[in-house]
N, C-alpha and C positions, 0 to 999 in steps of 0.2 A: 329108812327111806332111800330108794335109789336116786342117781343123778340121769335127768332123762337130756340127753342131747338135742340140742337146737338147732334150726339150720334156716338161713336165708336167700332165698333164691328169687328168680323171675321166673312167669310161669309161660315156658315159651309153647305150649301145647295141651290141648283139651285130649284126654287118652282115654275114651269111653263113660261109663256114667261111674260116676263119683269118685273121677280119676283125673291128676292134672298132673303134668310134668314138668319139672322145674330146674333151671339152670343154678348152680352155684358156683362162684367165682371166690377162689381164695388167690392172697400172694404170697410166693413162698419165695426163699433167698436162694438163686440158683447154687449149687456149690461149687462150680470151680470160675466161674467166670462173676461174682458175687455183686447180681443183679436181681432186683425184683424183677420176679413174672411170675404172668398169670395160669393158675390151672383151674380147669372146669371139670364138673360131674354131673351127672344128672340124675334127680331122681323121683321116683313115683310116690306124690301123696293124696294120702286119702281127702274128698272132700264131700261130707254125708250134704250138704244145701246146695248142691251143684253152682255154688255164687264165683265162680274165680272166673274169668276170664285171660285171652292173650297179653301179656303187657305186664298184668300184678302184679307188683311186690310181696312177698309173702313171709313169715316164720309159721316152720312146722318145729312138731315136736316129736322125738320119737315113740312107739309105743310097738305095742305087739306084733309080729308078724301077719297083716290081712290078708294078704297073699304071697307068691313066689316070691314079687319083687318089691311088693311095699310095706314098709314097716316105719312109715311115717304118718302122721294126721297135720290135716290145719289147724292152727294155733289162732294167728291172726293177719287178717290182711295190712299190711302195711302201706299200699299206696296203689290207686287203679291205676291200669295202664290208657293209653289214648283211646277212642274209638275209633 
């Protein structure tokens, strides 16, 4: 059984149908001035029920390449955003 990586993000963009884009925020230790900060990435997950909205909190999970650029799915929503 492989190990399928996890990712948490905000979903700061609806990117077509069954398509959201997601912010993820890690902190890493700068190296020479040995400060935490923040880096961001962003990436494309799949979502087959079109339910995500602006704002969500989200865990995807990884899984097969669906396209060029997404090779993530929705796992589970962790918290709606405002309306």
């Amino acid at each position: 059984m492989t190990h399928k990586r996890e990712i948490q993000g905000v979903v700061v963009k609806r990117s077509g149908d069954k398509t959201a884009s997601i912010l993820v925020t890690r902190s890493v230790l700068h190296p020479k001035y040995h400060k935490t900060v923040k880096r961001f990435k962003k990436y494309l997950i799949h979502d087959e029920r079109n339910e995500l909205n602006v704002g969500d909190s989200v865990i995807a999970i990884e899984c097969r390449p669906l396209s060029k650029t997404k090779s993530f799915r929705l796992k589970t929503i962790v918290a709606t955003g405002v309306k």
